[in-house]
C-alpha positions as CSV (number, residue, x, y, z in Angstrom):
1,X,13.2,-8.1,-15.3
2,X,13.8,-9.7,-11.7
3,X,12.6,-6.8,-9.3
4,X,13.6,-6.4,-6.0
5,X,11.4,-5.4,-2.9
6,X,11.3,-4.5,0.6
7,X,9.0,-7.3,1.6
8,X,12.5,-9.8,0.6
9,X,14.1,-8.4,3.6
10,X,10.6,-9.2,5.7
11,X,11.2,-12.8,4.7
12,X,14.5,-12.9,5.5
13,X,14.2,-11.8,8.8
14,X,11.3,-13.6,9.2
15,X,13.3,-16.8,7.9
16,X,16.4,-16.4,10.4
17,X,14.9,-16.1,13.9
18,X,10.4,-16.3,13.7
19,X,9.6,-19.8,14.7
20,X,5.8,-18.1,13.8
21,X,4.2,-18.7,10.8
22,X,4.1,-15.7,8.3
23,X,1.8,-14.7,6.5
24,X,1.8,-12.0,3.3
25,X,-1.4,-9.7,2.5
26,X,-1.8,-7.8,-0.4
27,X,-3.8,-6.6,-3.7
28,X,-4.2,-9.0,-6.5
29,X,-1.0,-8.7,-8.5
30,X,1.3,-7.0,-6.6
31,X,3.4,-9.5,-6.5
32,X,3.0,-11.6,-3.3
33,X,3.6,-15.2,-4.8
34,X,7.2,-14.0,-7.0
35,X,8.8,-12.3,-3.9
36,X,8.0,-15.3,-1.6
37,X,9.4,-17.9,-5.1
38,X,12.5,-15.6,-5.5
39,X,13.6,-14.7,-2.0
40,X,13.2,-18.5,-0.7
41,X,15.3,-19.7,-4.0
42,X,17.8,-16.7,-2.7
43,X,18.7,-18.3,0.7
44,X,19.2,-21.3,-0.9
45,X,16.4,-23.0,1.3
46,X,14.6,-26.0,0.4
47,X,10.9,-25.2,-0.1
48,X,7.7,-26.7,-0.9
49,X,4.5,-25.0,-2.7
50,X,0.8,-26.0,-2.5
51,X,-1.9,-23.6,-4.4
52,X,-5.2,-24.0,-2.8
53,X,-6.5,-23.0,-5.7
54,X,-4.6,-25.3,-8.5
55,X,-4.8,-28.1,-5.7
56,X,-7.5,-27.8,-3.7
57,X,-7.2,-31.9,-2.1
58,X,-4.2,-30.3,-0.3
59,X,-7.0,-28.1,1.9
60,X,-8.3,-31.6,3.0
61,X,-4.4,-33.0,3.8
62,X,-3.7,-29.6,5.6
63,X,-6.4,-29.7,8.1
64,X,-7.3,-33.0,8.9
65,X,-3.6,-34.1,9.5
66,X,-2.5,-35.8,13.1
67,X,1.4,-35.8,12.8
68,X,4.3,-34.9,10.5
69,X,4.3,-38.5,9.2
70,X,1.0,-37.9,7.4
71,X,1.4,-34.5,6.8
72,X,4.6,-35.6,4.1
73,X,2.7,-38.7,3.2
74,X,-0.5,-36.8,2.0
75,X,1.3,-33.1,0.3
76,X,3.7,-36.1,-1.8
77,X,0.7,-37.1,-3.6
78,X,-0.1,-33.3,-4.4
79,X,4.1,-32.9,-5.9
80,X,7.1,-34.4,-5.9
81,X,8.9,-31.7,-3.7
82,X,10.9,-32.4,-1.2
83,X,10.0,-32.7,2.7
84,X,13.1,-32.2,4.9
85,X,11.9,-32.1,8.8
86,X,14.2,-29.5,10.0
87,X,14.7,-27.4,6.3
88,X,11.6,-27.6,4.3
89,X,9.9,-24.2,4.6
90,X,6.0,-25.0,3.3
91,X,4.5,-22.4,1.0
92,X,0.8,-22.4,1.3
93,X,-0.7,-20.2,-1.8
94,X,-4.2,-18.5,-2.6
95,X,-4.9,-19.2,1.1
96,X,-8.2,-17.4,1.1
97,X,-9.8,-20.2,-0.5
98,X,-9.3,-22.2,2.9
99,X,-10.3,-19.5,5.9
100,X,-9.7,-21.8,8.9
101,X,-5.8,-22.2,7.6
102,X,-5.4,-19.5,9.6
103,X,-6.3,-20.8,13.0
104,X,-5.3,-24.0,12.1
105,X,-1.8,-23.0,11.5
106,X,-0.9,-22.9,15.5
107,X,-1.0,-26.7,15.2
108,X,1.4,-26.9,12.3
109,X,3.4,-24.1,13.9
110,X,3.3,-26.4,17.3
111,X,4.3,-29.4,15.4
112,X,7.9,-27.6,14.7
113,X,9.2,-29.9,11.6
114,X,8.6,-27.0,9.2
115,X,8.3,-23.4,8.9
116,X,5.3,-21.9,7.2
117,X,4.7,-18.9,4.9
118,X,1.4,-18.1,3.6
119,X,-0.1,-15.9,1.1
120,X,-3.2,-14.9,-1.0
121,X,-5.5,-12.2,-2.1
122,X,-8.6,-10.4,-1.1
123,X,-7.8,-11.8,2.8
124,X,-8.9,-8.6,4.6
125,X,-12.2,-9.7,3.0
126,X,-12.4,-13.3,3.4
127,X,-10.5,-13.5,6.4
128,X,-12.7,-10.6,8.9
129,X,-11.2,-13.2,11.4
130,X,-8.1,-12.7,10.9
131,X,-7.4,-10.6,14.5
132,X,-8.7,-13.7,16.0
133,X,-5.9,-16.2,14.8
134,X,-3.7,-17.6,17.6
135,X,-1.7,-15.0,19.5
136,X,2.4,-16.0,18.9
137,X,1.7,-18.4,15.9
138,X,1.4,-15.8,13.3
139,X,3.2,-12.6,12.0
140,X,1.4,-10.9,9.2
141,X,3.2,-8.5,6.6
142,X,0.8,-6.4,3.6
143,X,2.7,-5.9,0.4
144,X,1.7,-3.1,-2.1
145,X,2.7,-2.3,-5.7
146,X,6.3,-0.9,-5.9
147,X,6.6,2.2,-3.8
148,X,8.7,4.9,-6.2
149,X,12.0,3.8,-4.3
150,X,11.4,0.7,-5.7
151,X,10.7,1.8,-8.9
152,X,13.8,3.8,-9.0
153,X,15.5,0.4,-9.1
154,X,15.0,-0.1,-13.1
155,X,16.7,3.3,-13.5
156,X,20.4,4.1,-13.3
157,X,19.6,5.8,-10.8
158,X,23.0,5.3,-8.5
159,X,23.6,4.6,-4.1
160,X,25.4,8.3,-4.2
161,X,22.4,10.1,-5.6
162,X,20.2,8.4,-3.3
163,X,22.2,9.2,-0.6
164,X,22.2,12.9,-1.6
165,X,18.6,13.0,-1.8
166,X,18.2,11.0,1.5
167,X,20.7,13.9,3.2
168,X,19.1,16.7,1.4
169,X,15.5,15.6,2.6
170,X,16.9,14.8,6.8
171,X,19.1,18.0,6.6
172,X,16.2,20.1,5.1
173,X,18.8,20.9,2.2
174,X,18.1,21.7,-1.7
175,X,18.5,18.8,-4.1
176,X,21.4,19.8,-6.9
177,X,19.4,21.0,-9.8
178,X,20.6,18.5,-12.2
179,X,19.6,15.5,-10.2
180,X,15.8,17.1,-9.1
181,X,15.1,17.9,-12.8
182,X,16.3,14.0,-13.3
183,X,14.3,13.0,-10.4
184,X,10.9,15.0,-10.9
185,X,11.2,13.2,-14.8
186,X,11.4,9.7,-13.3
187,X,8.4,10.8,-10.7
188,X,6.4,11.7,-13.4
189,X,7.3,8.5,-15.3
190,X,6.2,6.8,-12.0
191,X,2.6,8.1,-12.4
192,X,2.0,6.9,-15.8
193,X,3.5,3.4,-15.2
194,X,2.2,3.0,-11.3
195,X,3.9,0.3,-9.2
196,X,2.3,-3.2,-10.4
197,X,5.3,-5.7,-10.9
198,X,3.8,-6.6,-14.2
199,X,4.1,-2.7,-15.4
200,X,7.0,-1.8,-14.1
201,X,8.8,-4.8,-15.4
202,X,7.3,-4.1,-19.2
203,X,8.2,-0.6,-18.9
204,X,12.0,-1.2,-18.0
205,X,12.1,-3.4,-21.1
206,X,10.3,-1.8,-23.6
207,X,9.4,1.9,-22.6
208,X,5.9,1.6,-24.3
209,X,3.6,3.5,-22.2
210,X,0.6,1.7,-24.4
211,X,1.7,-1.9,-23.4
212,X,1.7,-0.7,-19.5
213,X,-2.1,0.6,-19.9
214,X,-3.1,-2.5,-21.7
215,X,-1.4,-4.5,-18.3
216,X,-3.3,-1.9,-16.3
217,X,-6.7,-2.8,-18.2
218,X,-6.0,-6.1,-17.8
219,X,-5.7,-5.7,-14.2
220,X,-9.0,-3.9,-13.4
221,X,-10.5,-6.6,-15.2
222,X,-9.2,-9.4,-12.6
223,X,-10.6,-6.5,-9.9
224,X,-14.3,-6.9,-11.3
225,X,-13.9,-10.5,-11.8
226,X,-13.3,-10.1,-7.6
227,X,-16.1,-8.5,-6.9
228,X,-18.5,-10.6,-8.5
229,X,-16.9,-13.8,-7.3
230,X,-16.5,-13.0,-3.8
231,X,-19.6,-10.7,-3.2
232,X,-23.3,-11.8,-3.0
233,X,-25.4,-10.9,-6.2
234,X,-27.0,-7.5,-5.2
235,X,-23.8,-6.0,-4.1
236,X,-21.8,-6.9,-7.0
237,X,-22.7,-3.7,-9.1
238,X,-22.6,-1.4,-6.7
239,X,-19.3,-2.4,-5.8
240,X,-18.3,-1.6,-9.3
241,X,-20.3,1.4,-9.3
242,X,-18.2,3.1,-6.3
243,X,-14.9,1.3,-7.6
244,X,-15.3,3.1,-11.2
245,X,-16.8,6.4,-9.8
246,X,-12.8,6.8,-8.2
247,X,-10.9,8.5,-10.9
248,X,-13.9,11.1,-11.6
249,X,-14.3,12.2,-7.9
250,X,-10.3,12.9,-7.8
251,X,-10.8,15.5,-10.8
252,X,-12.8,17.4,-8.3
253,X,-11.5,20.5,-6.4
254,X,-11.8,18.6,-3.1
255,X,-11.4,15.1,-4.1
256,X,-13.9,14.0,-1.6
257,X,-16.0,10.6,-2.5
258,X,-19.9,11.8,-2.6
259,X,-22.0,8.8,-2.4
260,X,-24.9,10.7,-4.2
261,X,-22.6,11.0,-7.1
262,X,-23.4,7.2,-7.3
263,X,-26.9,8.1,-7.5
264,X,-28.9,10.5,-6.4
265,X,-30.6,10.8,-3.3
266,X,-28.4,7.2,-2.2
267,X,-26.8,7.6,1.4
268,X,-23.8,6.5,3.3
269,X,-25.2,3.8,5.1
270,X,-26.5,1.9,2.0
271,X,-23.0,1.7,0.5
272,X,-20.6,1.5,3.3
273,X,-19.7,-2.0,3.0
274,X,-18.9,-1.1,-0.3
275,X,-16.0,1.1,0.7
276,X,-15.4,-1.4,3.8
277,X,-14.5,-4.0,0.7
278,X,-12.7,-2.0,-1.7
279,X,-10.2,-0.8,1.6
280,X,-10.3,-4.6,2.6
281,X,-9.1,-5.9,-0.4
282,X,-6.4,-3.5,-0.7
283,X,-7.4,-1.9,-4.4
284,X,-8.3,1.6,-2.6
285,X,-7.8,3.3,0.5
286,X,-9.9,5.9,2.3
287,X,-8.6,9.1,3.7
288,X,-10.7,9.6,6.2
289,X,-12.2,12.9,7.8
290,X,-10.4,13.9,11.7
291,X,-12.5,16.6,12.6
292,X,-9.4,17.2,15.0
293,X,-5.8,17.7,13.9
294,X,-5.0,16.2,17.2
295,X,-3.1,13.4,18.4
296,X,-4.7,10.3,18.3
297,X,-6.2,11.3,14.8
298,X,-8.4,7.9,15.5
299,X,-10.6,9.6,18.3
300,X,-11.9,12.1,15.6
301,X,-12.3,9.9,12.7
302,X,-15.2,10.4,10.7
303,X,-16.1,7.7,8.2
304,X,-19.2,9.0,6.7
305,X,-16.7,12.0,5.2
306,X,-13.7,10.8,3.3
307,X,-11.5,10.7,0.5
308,X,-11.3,7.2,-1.7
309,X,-8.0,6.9,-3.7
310,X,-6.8,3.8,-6.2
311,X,-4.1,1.9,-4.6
312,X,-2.0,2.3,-7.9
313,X,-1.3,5.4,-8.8
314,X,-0.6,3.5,-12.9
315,X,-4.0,2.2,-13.0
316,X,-5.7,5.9,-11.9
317,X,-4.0,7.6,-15.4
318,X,-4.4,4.3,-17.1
319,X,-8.5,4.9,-16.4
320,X,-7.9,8.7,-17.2
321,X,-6.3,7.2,-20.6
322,X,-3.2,8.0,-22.8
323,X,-3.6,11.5,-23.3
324,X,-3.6,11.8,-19.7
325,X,0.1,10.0,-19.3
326,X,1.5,11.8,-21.8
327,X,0.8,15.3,-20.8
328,X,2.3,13.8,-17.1
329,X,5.9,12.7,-19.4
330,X,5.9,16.0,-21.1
331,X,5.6,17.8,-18.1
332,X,2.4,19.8,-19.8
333,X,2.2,22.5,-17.7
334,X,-1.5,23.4,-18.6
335,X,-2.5,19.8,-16.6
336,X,-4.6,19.3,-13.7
337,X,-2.7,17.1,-12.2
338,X,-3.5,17.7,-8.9
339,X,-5.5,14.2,-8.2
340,X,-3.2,12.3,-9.3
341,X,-0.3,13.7,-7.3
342,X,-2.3,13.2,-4.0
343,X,-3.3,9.6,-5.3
344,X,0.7,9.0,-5.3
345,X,1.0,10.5,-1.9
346,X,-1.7,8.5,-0.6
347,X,-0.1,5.5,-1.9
348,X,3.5,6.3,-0.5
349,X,1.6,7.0,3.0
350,X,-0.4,3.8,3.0
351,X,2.8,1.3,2.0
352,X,5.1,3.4,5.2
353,X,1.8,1.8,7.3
354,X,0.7,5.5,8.3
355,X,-2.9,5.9,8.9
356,X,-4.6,8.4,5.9
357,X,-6.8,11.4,7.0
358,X,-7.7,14.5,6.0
359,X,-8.9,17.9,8.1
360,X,-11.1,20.2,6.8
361,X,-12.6,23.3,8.7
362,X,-14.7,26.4,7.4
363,X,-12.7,28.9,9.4
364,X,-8.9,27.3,9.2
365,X,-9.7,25.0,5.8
366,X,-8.8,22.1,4.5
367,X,-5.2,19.9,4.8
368,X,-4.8,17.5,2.0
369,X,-3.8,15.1,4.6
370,X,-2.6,15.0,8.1
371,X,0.1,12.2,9.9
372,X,1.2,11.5,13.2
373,X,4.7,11.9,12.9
374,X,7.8,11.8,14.9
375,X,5.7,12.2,18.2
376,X,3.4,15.6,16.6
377,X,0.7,15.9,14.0
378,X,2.2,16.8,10.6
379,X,0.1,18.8,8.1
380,X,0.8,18.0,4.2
381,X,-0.5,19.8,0.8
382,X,-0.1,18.2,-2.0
383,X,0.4,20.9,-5.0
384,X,1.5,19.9,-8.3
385,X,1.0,23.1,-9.9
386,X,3.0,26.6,-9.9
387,X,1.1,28.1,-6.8
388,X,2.5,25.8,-4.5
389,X,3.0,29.0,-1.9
390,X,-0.5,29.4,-1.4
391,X,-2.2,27.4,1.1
392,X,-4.0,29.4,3.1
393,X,-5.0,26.1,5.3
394,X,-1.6,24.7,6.2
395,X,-0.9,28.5,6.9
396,X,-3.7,28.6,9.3
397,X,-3.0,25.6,11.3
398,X,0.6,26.1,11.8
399,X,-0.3,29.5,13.2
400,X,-2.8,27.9,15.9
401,X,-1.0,27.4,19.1
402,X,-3.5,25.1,20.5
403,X,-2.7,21.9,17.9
404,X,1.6,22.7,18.7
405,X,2.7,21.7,15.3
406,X,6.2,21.4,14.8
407,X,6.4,21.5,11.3
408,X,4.3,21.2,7.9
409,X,5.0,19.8,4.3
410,X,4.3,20.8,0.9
411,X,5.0,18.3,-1.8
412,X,4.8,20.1,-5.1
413,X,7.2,20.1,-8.0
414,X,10.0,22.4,-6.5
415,X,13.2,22.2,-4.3
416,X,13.8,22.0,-1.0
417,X,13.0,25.3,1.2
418,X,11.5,27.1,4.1
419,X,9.5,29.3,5.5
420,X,9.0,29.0,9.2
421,X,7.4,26.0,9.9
422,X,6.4,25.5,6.7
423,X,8.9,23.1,4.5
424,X,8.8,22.5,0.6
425,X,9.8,19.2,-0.6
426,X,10.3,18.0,-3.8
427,X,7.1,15.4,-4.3
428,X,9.3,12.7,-4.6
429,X,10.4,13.1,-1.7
430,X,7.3,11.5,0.1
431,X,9.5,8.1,-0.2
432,X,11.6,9.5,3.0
433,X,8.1,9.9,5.4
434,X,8.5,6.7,7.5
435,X,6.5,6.0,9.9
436,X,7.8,6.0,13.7
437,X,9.3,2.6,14.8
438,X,7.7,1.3,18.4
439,X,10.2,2.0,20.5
440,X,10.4,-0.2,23.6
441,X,8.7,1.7,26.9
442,X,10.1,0.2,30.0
443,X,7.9,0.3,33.5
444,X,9.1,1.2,36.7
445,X,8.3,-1.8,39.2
446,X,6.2,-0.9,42.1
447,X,7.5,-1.6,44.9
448,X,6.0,-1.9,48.7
């Protein structure tokens, strides 16, 4: 099944006005090279592809090159694609295995016969230079698995309901019963499968929940191979350690990651690049500790206190097994769900490009997570039980003057409501949260 994503219309845009290169980031498998294929093929624009890992002579061609003329004459030994000065866009694959593409691109970009679009994996890892590339030669884009909006597209799911969803959430209005029972099923749905293309795609077509963990498995696998092919020796089983201690420190009541639960007596320090390279190449994300819920969340971060989640919410209940998905699509209501809920949120969160934190306090408690939001700080509990009125923590911060919050959400599995400041979304609904657009900020001129 041909899936559609957001990151298309990044290309597109990219493709009708950014004389820059571009260049996609993302996780293994969540479909970088398909949406780059399929969207090119979509405008109809000539295109040429080079794998640096299928063809790795075309590293040598690509950075050793004087002019356009041998530029053509060395990529036509590589394939028989077309070079059009003036049309060709030039797909450059798996370009981790060639760091210095990066700065090198401000040459081809300079050159002008052809636009560029590059991709690869693990690139927050092998390119820790990447904030160093050429200034106005590169615009970079990070892809994730399928957020659930774009999961909703293998459903029936049609523009009118989404609209009413997308009105109920702005105008703080309830969801018609029938559609929120319809949409908490297909949420739930969307926690067993997760949002790899590969998963989605099986599930639409088959609905086997067993063929979608075996993909899942399958997935993890390509994970480890990572780590021990991009990590030295001695760090290779530790990374695998922290990666596969995840899913149990997420059954716990806090869900915070505690490094002695690796082994005891171990400390931060000895594992931090650990986490550093999980978070780099995109498979988890931490939520890290503010020990202020104060704007700019950044000044308080702690990183020796955090939260680790799985960047696919599929391959968490995949690890937690079978059992565990089908209580979720039976709607068990005995579950402990709660994990697995905030692991979706996180995920949603982390693909809108908000920053994840958490706040925890002895005397106010602890906030699931906390945003900066449409100017404010913006607490949110996650409850996916039937207590999803008692937070005495979201309560608590609300209620202080001195952190002027305008309003807080629970996600839980209910409708719409209020209370105060306090507003109860249906947890689906975390696909609205978008993080605030840079607006332009225009300075007066001094004038003598």
């Amino acid at each position: 099944m041909e899936l559609k994503r957001k990151t298309s219309q990044v290309i597109k845009d990219w493709f009708s006005g950014d004389k820059k290169a571009l260049l996609i980031k993302g996780a293994r498998q969540v479909g970088k090279t398909y949406v780059i294929r399929s969207t090119l093929k979509e405008l109809g624009n000539n295109y040429y592809e080079v794998n640096l890992i299928d063809s790795p002579e075309a590293i040598d061609i690509l950075m050793n090159v004087k002019n356009v003329d041998e530029l053509i004459m060395g990529l036509s030994t590589i394939n028989d694609m077309p070079l059009i000065k003036g049309e060709t866009v030039i797909f450059i694959d798996e370009v981790q295995k060639c760091k210095e593409m990066v700065t090198r691109i401000k040459f081809l970009v300079d050159e002008g016969s052809f636009k560029y679009i590059l991709s690869g994996s693990l690139l927050g890892v092998e390119l820790t230079n990447l904030e160093s590339a050429p200034v106005g030669y590169l615009t970079t884009h990070e892809m994730f698995p399928l957020d659930f909006q774009e999961f909703l597209q293998i459903t029936n799911i049609t523009e009118n309901v989404m609209a009413h969803l997308k009105k109920s959430f702005e105008d703080r209005t309830p969801v018609m019963d029938s559609i929120h029972e319809k949409l908490m099923t297909l949420f739930l749905q969307y926690l067993a499968v997760g949002g790899m293309p590969d998963a989605v795609s099986t599930f639409a077509e088959t609905h086997n929940i067993n063929a979608v963990l075996k993909i899942h498995k399958d997935i993890a696998e390509l994970y480890k191979m990572d780590f021990t092919k991009y990590e030295a020796e001695d760090k290779r089983l530790q990374l695998i350690n922290v990666y596969d201690l995840i899913p149990a420190e997420l059954l716990k009541q806090n869900r915070r990651y505690i490094v002695s639960d690796i082994k005891k007596g171990l400390h931060f320090e000895r594992v931090q690049s650990s986490f550093l390279w999980l978070n780099n190449a995109g498979v988890a994300y931490s939520v890290y500790n503010a020990t202020e819920p104060r704007k700019p969340l950044k000044s308080s971060e702690k990183q020796s206190l955090f939260k680790l989640y799985l960047s696919d919410v599929g391959m968490l209940t995949s690890i937690y097994g079978m059992d565990t998905k089908r209580m979720l699509i039976i709607k068990n209501p005995n579950m402990n769900a709660g994990g697995i809920f905030e692991n979706a949120v996180a995920q949603e969160l982390r693909s809108k490009g908000f920053s994840l934190y958490y706040y925890n306090s002895n005397r106010l408690g602890e906030l699931d997570f906390v945003i900066e939001y449409k100017g404010s700080i913006y607490p949110i509990e996650v409850k996916s039980g039937k207590d999803y009125t008692v937070h005495s923590a979201i309560s608590n911060c609300v209620a202080n003057h001195q952190y002027e919050m305008q309003e807080a959400f629970v996600f839980a599995d209910c409708n719409i409501k209020h209370d105060k400041k306090i507003t109860y979304l249906p947890i689906y609904m975390v696909m609205f949260l978008e993080k605030d657009q840079s607006e332009d900020f225009i300075v007066d001129e001094v004038l003598f």
